[in-house]
C-alpha positions in Angstrom: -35.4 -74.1 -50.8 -36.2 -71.0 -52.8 -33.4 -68.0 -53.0 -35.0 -64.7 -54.3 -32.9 -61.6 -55.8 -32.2 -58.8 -53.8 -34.5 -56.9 -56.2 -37.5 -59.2 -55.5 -37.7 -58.2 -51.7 -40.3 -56.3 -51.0 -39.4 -53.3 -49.3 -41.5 -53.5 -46.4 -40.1 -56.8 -45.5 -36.4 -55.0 -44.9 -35.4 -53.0 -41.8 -33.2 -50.2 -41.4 -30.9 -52.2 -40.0 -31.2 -55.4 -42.3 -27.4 -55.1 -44.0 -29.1 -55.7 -46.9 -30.3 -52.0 -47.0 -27.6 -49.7 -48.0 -27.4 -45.9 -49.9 -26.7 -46.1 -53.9 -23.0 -44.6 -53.4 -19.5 -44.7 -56.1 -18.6 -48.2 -57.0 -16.0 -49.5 -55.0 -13.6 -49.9 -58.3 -14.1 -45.9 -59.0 -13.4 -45.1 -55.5 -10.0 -47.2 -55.6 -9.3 -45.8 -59.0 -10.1 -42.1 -57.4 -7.8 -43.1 -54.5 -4.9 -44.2 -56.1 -5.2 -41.1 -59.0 -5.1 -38.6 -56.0 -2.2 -40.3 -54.3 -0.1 -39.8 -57.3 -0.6 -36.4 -58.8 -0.5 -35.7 -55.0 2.9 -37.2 -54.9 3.6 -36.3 -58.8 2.8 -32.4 -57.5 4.9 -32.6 -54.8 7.8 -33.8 -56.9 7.3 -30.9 -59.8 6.9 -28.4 -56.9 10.1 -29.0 -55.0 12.2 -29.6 -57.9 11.5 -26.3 -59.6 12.4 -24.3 -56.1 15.1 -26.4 -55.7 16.3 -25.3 -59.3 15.1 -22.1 -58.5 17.0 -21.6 -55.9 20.6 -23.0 -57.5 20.2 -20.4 -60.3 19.8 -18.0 -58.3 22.6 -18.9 -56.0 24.6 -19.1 -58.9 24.0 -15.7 -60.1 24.8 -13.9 -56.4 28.4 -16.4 -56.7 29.4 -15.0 -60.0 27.7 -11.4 -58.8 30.2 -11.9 -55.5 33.4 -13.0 -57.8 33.0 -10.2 -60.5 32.7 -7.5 -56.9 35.8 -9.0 -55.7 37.4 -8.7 -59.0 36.7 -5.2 -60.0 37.6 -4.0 -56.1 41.1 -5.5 -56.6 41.8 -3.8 -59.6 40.6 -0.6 -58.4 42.8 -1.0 -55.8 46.1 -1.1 -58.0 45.2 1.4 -59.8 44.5 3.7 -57.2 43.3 7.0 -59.1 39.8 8.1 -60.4 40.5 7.7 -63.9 42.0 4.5 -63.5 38.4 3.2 -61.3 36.2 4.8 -64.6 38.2 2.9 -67.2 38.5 0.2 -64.6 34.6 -0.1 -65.1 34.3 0.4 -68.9 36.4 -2.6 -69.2 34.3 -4.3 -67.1 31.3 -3.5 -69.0 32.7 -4.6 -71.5 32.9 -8.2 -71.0 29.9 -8.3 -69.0 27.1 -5.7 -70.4 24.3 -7.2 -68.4 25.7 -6.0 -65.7 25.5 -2.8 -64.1 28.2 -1.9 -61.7 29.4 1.3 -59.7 32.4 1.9 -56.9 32.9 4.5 -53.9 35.7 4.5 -52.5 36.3 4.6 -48.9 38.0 8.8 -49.0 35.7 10.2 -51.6 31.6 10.2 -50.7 30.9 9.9 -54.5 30.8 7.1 -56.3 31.5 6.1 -59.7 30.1 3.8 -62.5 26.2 3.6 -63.0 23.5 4.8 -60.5 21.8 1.8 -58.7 19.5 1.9 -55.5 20.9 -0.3 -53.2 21.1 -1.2 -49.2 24.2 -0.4 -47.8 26.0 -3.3 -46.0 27.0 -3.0 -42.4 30.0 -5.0 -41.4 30.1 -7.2 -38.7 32.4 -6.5 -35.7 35.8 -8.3 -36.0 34.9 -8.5 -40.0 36.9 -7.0 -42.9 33.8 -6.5 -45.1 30.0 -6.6 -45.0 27.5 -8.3 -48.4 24.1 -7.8 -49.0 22.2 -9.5 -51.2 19.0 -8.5 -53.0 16.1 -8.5 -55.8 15.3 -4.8 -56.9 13.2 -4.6 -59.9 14.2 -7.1 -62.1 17.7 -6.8 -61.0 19.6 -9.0 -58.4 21.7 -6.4 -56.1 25.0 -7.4 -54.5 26.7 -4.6 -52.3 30.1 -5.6 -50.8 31.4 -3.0 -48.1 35.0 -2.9 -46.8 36.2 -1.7 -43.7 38.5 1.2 -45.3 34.7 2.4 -46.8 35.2 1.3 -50.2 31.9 0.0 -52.0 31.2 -1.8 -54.7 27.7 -2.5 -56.2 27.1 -4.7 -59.2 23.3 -5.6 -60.2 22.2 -8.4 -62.9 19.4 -8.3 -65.0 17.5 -11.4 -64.5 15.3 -11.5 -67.4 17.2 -14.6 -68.6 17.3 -16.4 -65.8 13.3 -15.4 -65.0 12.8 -16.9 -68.7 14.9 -20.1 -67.8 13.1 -20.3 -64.4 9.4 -20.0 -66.4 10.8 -22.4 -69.3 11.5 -24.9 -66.5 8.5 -24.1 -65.1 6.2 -25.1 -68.2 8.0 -28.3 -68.6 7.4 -28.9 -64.6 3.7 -28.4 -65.2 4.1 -30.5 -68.0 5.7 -33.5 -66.6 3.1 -33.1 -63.8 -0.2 -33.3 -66.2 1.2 -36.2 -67.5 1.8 -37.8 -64.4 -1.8 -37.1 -63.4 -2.7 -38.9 -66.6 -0.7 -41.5 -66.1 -1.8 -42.0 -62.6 -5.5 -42.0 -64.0 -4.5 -45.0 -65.9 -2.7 -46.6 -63.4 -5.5 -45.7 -61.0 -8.0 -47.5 -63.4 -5.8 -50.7 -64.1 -5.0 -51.3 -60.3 -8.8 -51.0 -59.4 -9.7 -53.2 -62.3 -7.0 -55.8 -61.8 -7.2 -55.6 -57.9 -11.1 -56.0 -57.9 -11.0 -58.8 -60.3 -10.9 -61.4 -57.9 -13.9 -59.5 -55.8 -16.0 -59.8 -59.3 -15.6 -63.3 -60.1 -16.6 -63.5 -56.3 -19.6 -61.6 -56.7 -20.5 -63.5 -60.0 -20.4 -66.7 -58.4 -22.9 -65.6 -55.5 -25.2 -64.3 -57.9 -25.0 -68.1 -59.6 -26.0 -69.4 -56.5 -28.7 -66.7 -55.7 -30.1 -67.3 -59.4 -29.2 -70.8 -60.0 -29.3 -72.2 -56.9 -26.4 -74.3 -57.9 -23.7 -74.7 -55.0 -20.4 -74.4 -57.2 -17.4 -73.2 -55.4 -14.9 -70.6 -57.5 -11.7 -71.6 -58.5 -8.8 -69.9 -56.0 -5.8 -67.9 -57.4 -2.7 -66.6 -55.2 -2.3 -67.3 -51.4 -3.1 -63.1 -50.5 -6.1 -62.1 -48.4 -8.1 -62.8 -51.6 -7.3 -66.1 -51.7 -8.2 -66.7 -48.5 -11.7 -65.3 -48.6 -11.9 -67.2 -51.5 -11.3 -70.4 -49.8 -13.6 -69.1 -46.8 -16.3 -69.1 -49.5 -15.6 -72.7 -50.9 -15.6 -74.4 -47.4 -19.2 -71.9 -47.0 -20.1 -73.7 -50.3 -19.2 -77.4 -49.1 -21.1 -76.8 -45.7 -24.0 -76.1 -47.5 -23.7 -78.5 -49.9 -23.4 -81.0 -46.8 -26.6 -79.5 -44.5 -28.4 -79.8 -48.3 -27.2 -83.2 -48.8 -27.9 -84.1 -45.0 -31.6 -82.3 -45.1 -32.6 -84.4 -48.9 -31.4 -87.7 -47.0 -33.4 -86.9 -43.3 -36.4 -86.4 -45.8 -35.9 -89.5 -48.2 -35.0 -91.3 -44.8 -38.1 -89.6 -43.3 -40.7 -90.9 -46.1 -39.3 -94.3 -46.0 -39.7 -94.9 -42.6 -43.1 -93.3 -42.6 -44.4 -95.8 -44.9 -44.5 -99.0 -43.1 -46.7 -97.5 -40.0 -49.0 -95.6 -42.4 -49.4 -98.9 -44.6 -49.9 -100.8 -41.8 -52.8 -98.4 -40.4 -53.8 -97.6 -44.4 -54.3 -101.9 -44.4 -56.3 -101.9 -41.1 -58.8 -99.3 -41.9 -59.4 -100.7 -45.5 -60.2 -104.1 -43.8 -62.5 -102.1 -40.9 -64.4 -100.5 -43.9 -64.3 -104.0 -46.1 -65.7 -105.4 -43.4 -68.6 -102.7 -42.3 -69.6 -102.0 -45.9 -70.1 -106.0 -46.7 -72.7 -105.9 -43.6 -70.2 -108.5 -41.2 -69.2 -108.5 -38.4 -65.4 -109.2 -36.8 -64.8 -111.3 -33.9 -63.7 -109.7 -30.7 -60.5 -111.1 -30.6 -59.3 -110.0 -34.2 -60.7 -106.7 -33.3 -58.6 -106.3 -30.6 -55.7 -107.6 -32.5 -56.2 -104.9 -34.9 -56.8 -102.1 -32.3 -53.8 -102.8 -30.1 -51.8 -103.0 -34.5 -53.3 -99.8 -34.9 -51.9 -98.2 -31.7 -48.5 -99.8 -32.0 -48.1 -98.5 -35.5 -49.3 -94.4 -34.1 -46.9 -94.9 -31.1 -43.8 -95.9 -33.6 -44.6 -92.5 -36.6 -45.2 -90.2 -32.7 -41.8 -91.6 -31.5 -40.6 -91.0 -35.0 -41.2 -88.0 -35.6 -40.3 -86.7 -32.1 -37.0 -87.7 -33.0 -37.1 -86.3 -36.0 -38.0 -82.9 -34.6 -35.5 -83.3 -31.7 -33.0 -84.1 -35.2 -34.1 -81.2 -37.2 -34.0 -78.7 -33.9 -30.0 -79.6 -32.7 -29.3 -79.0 -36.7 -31.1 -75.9 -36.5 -30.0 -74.1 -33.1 -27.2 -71.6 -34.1 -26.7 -70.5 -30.4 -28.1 -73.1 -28.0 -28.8 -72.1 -24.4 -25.3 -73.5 -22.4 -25.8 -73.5 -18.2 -23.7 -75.0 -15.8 -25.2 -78.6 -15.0 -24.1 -81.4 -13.5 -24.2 -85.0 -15.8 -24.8 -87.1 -12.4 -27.7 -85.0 -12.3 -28.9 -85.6 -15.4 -28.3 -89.2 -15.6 -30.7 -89.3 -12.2 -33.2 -87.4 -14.2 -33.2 -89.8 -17.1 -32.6 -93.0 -14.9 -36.3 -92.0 -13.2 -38.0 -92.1 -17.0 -36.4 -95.4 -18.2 -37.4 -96.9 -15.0 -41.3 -96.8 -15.9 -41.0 -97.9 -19.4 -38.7 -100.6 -18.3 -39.9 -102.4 -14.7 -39.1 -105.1 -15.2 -34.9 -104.9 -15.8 -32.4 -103.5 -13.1 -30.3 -100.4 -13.4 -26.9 -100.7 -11.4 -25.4 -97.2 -11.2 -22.0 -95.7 -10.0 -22.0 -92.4 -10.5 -20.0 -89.2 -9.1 -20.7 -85.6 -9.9 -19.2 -84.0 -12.9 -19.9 -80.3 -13.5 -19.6 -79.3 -17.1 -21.1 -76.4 -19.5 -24.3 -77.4 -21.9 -28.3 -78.0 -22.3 -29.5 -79.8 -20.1 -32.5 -81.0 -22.3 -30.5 -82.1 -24.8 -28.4 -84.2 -22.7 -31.1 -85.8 -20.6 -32.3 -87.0 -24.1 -29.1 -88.0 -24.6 -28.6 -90.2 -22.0 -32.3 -91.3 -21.8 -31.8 -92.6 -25.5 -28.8 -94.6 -24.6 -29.9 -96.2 -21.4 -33.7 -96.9 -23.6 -31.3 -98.8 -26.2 -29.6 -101.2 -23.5 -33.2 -101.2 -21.6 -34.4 -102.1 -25.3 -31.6 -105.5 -25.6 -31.5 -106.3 -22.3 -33.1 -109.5 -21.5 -36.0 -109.8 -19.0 -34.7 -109.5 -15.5 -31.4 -108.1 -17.2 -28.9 -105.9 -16.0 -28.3 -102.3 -17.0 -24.9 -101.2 -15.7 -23.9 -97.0 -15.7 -21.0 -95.9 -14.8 -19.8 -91.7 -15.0 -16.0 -91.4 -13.8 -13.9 -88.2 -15.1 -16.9 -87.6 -17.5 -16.5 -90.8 -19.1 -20.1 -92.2 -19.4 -20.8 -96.1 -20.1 -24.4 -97.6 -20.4 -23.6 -101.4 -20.5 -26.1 -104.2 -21.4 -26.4 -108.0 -21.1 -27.4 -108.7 -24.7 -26.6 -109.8 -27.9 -24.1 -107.2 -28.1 -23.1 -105.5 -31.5 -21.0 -106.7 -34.3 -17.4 -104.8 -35.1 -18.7 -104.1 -38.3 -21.7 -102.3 -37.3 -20.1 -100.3 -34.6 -19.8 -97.4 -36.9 -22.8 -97.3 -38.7 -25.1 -97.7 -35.6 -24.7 -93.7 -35.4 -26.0 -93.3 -38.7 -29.5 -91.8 -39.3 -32.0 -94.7 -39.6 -29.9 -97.3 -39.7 -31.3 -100.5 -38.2 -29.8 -104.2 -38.2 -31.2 -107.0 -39.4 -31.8 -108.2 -35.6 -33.1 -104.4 -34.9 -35.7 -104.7 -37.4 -38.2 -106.3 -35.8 -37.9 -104.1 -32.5 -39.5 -100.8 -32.3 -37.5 -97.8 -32.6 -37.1 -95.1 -35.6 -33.1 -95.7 -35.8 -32.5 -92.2 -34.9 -31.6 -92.7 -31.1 -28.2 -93.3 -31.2 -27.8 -90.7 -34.3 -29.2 -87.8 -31.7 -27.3 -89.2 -28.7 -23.5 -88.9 -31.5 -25.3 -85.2 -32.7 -25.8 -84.0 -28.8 -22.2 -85.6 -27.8 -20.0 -84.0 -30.5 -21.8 -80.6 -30.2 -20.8 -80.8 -26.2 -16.9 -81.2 -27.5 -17.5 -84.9 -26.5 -17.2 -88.5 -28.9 -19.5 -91.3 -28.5 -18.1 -95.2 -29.9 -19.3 -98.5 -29.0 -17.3 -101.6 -27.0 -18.0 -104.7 -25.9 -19.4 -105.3 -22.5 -18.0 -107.6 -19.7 -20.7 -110.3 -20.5 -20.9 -110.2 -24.3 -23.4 -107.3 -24.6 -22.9 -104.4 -25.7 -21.4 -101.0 -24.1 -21.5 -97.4 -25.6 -19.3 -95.0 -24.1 -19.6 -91.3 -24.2 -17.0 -88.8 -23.1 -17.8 -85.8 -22.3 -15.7 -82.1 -21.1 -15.5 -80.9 -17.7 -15.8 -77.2 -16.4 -12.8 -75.2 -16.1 -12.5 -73.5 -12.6 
């Protein structure tokens, strides 16, 4: 078997659709790194965003609550002293402990009002209320108007330079925080795809060893995640092959061996033909024959061999055999008419009743042709062959020499041949394509003794599902 590279495909042996052909795009580890990056300056963002309006807004709220308490303080004190001068010095010593603050009062007889001149909205109060408040940003002052129901106003405004600067110091350190959490996520982004993907490269290195080498080595397995798994999935890959490789060097070894006695046997007849023609004698017309009917024998044992071999090498290599509904009576009819001619001289008792079931038909009728030829094969002259197919349980029975518990096993086995099977023809792969056929059905195959010593293989086989 010879594995090429990617890279030593010609082009004009791959289709469009061959998955082999793909667009040059971002490594997968760069796109995961990518991924996860954007996920977390996304979230990182999000974060720095609503924790500066959320501080945002509590300053701000803060200033209108101390803007609401101061109104409500200087109204009350107005209020006692009840006379103009007393609402102007009022105000003074407001200003005095609070000089960011602009503030002016109108009370609720007199249309003028008193303190500093601010542009404001005037409140309206709410039916059923004692007062109305509005609340605004004018210039770079925060405006709080509070209305009574007698008339009086009272306006105080804030500059909110301070708090602006506190709002754009927090601000820098937001954006701050956020660049570093994009950097941070790069590197987390990187170490995630790197460690994540880790197992995927030792994955990939070991099917380039086997595309390069050759060599079937599985990787070692780490974890019990998804990874782990295909990991595994790979190994038992690696063991399969491993197995058809092992299975295909034996069939071949196997193959060669059992090739060599007909072809030496042929090789030693024609070298004694030629011997005998180039030395100018002649050979008698009984040894002649003897070596013509030799020759024959030995071309119908490699054809029969290597028809099985073929029939072998085509069940290992059908991925997706054609399945029909058939029915094994059927088939056993259809093989029962081809053993007949080889075999005259013996009699076939059958007992048979239909048994519909899903597979090849081909393949079976070999099947079952190979395992009544093999009791056809040991059965005495003027023997017996007994078949019997009840609830898809198939027994070919024989009156001979039976086979010993030892050997039950191994009878299945490519090539293998007994030491009383040797001198009968046969390539020693029947019964191995008769197990094959059975197992790939969903069936088993073993071997029993029959009534009268012989022997009796017994195939079992599943029946369609209505």
């Amino acid at each position: 078997m010879i594995l090429r590279k990617y890279s030593d495909i010609p082009d004009e042996e791959l289709s469009p659709s061959d998955p082999r052909v793909h667009e040059a795009g971002t490594p997968i580890r760069w796109r995961l790194s990518l991924l996860t990056t954007l996920i977390v300056a996304v979230a990182v963002g999000a974060i720095t965003l609503v924790t500066y309006w959320t501080v945002s807004g509590i300053l701000t709220a803060s200033v209108d609550a101390e803007l609401d308490q101061n109104a409500t303080g200087v109204i009350s004190r107005s209020e006692n002293l009840g006379s103009i001068a007393g609402i102007r010095e009022d105000i003074e010593q407001f200003k005095l402990y609070h000089p960011d603050i602009r503030v002016a009062v109108q009370p609720g007889e007199d249309s003028l009002s008193y303190g500093d001149a601010i542009q404001f909205v005037a409140p309206d109060i709410p039916p059923g209320a004692d007062l109305g408040t509005t609340v605004q940003t004018i210039g770079n002052e925060r405006v709080l108007a509070k209305r009574y129901s007698d008339g009086t106003t009272i306006v105080l405004a804030q500059d909110m330079a301070r708090t602006h600067d506190l709002i754009s110091a927090l601000g820098s350190v937001m954006l701050g925080i956020c660049l570093l959490g994009i950097l941070l996520s790069i590197v987390a982004g990187a170490f995630v795809s790197t460690t994540g993907l880790r197992p995927l490269v030792r994955f990939q290195r070991a099917v380039d060893r086997i595309t390069h080498t050759d060599e079937l080595k599985p990787i070692q397995v780490h974890g019990s995640d998804e990874l782990a798994q295909l990991s595994i999935s790979f190994n038992e890959m690696v063991e399969t092959l491993q197995e058809s490789r092992r299975r295909q060097s034996s069939l071949i070894a196997d193959a060669g061996h059992e090739l060599k006695t007909p072809l030496t046997s042929i090789r030693t007849n024609v070298e004694l033909l030629l011997m005998v023609l180039n030395s100018g004698q002649t050979i008698p017309d009984d040894e002649r024959r003897d070596i013509k009917h030799d020759v024959i024998a030995q071309l119908d044992e490699m054809a029969t061999l290597i028809n099985d071999l073929v029939d072998l090498a085509r069940d290992d290599g059908e991925a997706n055999p054609s399945t029909v509904e058939i029915d094994l009576d059927q088939v056993i009819d259809a093989a029962l008419t081809r053993v007949e001619r080889r075999h005259p001289d013996l009699t076939f008792d059958v007992d048979s009743e239909p048994w519909p079931m899903i597979g090849e038909s081909a393949a079976l009728e070999r099947a079952v042709l190979n395992l009544l030829g093999n009791a056809g094969k040991w059965s005495p002259p003027g023997g017996t062959v007994r078949v019997r197919l009840h609830d898809g349980r198939l027994e070919v029975s024989d009156s001979g020499p039976g086979i010993a518990v030892d050997e039950r096993e191994k009878v299945f086995e490519r090539f293998y041949r007994s030491d009383e099977s040797r001198s009968m023809p046969g390539s020693g792969l029947g019964l191995s394509i008769v197990q094959q056929t059975v197992l790939r059905h969903g069936g088993s195959v073993w071997v029993e003794e029959s009534d009268d010593g012989g022997a009796k293989l017994v195939a079992t086989f599943p029946g369609l599902t209505r």
